[in-house]
Structures are given as structure tokens and as C-alpha cells.
C-alpha positions as CSV (number, residue, x, y, z in Angstrom):
1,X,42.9,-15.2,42.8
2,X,44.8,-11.9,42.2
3,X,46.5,-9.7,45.2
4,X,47.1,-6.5,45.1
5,X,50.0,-5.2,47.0
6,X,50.1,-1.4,47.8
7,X,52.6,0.4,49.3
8,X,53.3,4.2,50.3
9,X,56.6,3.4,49.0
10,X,58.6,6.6,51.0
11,X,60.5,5.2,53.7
12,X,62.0,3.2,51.4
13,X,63.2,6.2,49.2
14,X,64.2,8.8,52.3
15,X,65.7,5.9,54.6
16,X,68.8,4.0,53.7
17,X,68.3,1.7,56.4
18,X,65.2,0.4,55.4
19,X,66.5,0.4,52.1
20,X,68.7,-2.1,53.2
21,X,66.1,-4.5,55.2
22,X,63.5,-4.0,52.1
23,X,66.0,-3.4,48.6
24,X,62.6,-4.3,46.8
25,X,60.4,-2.1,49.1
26,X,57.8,-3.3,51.1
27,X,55.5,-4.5,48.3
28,X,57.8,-6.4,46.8
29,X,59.2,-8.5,49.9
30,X,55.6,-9.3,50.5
31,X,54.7,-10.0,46.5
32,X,58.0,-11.8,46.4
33,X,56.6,-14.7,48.8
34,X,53.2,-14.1,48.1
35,X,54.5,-15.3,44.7
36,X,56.4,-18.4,45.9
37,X,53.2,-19.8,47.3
38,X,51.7,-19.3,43.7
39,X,49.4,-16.2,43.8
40,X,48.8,-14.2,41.4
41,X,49.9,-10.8,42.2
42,X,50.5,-7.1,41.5
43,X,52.0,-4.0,43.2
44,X,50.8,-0.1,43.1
45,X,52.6,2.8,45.4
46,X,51.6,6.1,46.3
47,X,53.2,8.1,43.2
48,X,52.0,6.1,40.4
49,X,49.2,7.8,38.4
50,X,45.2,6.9,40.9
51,X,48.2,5.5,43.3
52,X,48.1,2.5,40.6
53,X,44.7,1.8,42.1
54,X,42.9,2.5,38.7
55,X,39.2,1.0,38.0
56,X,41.3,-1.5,35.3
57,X,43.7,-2.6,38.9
58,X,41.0,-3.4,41.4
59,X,37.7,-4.8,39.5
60,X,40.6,-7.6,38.8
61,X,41.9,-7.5,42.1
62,X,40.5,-9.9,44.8
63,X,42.5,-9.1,48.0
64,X,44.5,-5.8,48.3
65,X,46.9,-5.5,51.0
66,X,47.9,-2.0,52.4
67,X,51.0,-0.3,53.9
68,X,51.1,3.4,54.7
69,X,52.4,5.3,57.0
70,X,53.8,9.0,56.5
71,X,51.8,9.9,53.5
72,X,48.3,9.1,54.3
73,X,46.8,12.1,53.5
74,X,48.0,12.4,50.5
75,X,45.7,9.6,49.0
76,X,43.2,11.0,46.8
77,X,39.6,10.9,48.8
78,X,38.3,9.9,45.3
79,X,40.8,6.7,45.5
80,X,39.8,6.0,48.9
81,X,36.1,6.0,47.7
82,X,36.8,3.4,44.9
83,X,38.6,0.9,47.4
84,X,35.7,1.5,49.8
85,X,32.9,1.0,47.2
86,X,35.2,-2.2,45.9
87,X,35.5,-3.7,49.5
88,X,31.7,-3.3,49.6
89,X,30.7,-5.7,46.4
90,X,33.6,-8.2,48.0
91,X,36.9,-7.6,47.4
92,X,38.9,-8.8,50.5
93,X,41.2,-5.7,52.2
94,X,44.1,-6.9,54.6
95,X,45.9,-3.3,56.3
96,X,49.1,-4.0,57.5
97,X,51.0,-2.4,60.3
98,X,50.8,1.3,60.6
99,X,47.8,1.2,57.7
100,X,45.5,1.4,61.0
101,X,45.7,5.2,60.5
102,X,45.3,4.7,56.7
103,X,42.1,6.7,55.0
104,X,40.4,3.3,53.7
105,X,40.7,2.2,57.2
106,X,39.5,4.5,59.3
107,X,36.6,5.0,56.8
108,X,35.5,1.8,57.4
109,X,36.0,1.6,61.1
110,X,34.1,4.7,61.6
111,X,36.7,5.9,64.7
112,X,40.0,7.0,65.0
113,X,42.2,4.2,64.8
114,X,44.5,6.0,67.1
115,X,46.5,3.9,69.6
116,X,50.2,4.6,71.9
117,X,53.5,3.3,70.4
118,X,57.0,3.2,71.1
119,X,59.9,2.7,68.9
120,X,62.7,0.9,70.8
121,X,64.0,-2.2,69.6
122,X,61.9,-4.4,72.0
123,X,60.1,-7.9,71.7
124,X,56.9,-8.5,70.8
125,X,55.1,-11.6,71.5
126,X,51.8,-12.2,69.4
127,X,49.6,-14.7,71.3
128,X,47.1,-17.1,69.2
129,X,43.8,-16.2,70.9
130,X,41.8,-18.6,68.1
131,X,43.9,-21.9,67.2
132,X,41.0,-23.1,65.5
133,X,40.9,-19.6,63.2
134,X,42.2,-20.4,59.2
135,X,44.1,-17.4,59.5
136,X,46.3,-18.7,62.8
137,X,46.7,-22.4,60.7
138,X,50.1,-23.5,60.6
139,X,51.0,-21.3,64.1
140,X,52.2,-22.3,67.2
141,X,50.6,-20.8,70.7
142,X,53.0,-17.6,69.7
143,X,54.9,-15.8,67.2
144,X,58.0,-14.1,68.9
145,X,60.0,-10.8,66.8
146,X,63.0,-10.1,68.6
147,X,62.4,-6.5,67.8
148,X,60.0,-4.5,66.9
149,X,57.7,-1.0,67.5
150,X,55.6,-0.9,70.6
151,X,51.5,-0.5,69.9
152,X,50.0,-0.5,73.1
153,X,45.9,0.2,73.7
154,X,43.6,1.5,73.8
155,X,43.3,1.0,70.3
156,X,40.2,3.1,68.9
157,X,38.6,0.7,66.4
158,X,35.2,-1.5,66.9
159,X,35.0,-4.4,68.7
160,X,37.0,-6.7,66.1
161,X,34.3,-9.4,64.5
162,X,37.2,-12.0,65.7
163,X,39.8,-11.3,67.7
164,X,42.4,-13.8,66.7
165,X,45.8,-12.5,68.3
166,X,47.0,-10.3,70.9
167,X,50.3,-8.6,71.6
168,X,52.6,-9.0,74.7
169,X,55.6,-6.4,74.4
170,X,58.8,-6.4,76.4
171,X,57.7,-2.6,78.1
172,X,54.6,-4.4,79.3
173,X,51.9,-3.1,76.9
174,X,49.3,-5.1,75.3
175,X,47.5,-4.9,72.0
176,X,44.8,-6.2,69.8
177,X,47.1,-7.4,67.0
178,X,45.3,-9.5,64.5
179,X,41.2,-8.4,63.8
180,X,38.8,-9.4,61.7
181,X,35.5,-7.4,60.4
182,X,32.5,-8.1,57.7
183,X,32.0,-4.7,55.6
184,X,29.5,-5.4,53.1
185,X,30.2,-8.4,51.2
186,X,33.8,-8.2,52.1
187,X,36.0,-8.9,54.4
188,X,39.0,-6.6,55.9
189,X,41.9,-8.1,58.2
190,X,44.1,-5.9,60.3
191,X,47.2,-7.1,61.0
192,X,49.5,-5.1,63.2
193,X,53.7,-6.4,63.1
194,X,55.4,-4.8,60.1
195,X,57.7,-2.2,60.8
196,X,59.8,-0.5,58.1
197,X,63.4,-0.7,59.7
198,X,62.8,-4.1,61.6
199,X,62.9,-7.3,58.8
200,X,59.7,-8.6,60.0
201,X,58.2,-9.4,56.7
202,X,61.0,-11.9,56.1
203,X,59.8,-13.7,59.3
204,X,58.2,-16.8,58.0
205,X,55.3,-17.4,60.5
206,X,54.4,-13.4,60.3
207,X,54.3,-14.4,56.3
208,X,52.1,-17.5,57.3
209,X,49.4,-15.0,58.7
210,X,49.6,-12.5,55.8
211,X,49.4,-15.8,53.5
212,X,46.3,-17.5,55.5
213,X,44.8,-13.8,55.7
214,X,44.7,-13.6,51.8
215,X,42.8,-17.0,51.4
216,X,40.4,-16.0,54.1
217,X,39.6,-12.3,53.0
218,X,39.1,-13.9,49.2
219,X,36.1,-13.2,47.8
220,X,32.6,-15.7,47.8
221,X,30.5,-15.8,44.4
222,X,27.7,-14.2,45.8
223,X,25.7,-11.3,44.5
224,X,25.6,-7.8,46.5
225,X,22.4,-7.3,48.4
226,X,19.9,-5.6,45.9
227,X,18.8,-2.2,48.3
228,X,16.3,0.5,48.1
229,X,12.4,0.5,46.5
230,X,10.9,-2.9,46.3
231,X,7.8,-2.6,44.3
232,X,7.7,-6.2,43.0
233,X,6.5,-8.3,46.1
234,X,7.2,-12.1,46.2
235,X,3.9,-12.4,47.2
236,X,0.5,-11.5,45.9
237,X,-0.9,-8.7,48.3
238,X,-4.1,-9.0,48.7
239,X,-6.3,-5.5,48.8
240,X,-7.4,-4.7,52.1
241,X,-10.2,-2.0,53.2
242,X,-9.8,1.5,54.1
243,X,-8.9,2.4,57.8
């Protein structure tokens, strides 16, 4: 299996203090334990040439993870198009954090994404809804982040395919934290925790999820659907009179 890991890669260049909780950026704290569990990975940010999502990257790449936040309109529509189209035939898409409001995303949500929040240092608790879930394997009832930014609903996205955890913040908002869909033959995971000046990527059940998420978003050896005209029948048709 090979992940890709992108990145917006800004805060990380305009804010010293997530500088300091991230020295390697956000795609590389996640590639570095992605790494130590013996995945195959790769990073790409916004300002690389195709954002370093070029045709080469993702026909290799089996599970892409996304972080963006105060760029996303400046990824290229003809980028977005080639994750979409590569999501589609199977490749496995996990958007992290403030991705909900991320092109790919919202493309294939078909809404808004939109959703309240509040930055001020308070706790979050993510609930298990699904213990049974592959994802949730290796979690207690709860994952507690002494601090961390407030999303609170409604939460414009589709009823989730699974709802696997929910969030209880310390201001008394709620959220649908951990969702998963079926587009095409692939599979997309959101995954809410993972503000940029809070070190929540170095919590090791939150990297548990992310690292459960990857197995389960990994492609199957199956075929696309074949679409459109049919003119070879299984069957022989037999010829019938006029009306």
C-alpha cells in the first residue's frame, strides 16, 4: 500500500507557533508515524508544481490524506477533478480536520460542508459510537484532547454511510466527528481533530484512527462498473412482433 500525504503547508510557514508543535509540517508528523507502522508513503503541498498531485503521484497512490485550511481555493479545479475521477476507480481519500471545507470534499458531498467553531483552548471528547467499527479498533469508549478548536453542528454534509464517533466539547457543542461514505469504488473518511497550533497529531490514539482509517479506505481488486450503451446482451433476445 502507498499513502499519500497532502498538506496546504502555510500555517506552518506564516505561524511560528505551529512551527514549533509541527517543525516537519503537518505532512510529515503524520508520514513520520505512518512510517513507523511500515507504510509506504509520500508527501505533496500546495506550492509544488499540480500541488505534487501529478497523474505519476496518484495512479500509485492508494490512500491520500488531506489537510487544508486557508488556501483552498487556490487548488487548481483541474487537480480537484483528477483526485475526484481517482477516488471514483478506488483510491481511498481520508480529509482531515479543517479539509471539510476542502474542494475534493465538498465536491463529493454535494453540500456545503459548513459548520460553527470556536477556537479557545477547550476539551474535546470524541465518543466511540461503533466499537465493533475497524476504524475505532484499538480505542477505548473515548479519546479525550485537553485542547482543541470547537466544531459544533449543524454540520452540512450527507447523512455519513457510518457514523463512528461524535464529539462532546467543554462549551457544550456536539459534532459528527468521524464519517464514513462509498463514492464510487472508493471510500472517503472524514476525520475532524487536527488543529494546527494544538499537537494533536502526536496524540497516539488520534494516530490510531488515522492509522485504522488508512487500512480501511485501502483499495479492493475490483474492476469499475462498465457504464453507458450495452448492445451485447447476456442473453439471446428473442424477436418479438410488432405492437
Amino acid at each position: 500500500m502507498h499513502v499519500t500525504i497532502w498538506n496546504e503547508n502555510r500555517h506552518e510557514k506564516k505561524n511560528p507557533e505551529v512551527g514549533k508543535v509541527y517543525p516537519e509540517g503537518i505532512h510529515g508528523a503524520l508520514e513520520q508515524f505512518l512510517q513507523a507502522e511500515g507504510r509506504t508513503t509520500g508527501t505533496a503541498v500546495l506550492d509544488e508544481p499540480e500541488h505534487g498531485l501529478t497523474e505519476d503521484v496518484l495512479n500509485k497512490t492508494d490512500v491520500l490524506l488531506w489537510w487544508g485550511h486557508i488556501a483552498h481555493d487556490e487548488v487548481s479545479d483541474h487537480i480537484v477533478e483528477r483526485v475526484h475521477e481517482r477516488v471514483l476507480e478506488g483510491m481511498g481519500l481520508i480529509v482531515l480536520h479543517s479539509g471539510h471545507f476542502s474542494k475534493i470534499f465538498k465536491k463529493l458531498m454535494g453540500t456545503t460542508c459548513d459548520l460553527k467553531w470556536r477556537e479557545a483552548n477547550e476539551t474535546e471528547r470524541l465518543w466511540v459510537l461503533d466499537p465493533s467499527h475497524p476504524i475505532t479498533e484499538g480505542i477505548g469508549e473515548y479519546i479525550e484532547l485537553e485542547r482543541e478548536e470547537m466544531y459544533g453542528e449543524h454540520f452540512d454534509i450527507p447523512a455519513p454511510d457510518e457514523l463512528i464517533m461524535m464529539s462532546w466539547f467543554e462549551g457544550g457543542e456536539v459534532f459528527r466527528s468521524l464519517c464514513t461514505y462509498q463514492r464510487g469504488n472508493g471510500k472517503v473518511v472524514y476525520f475532524r481533530p487536527g488543529h494546527e497550533t494544538y499537537p494533536t497529531y502526536h496524540h497516539k490514539d488520534i494516530q490510531r484512527v488515522i492509522q485504522n482509517a488508512v487500512s480501511w479506505a485501502a483499495p479492493l481488486n475490483r474492476p469499475r462498473p462498465v457504464y453507458g450503451n450495452h448492445d451485447n446482451p447476456l442473453e439471446t433476445i428473442q424477436p418479438k412482433g410488432d405492437l
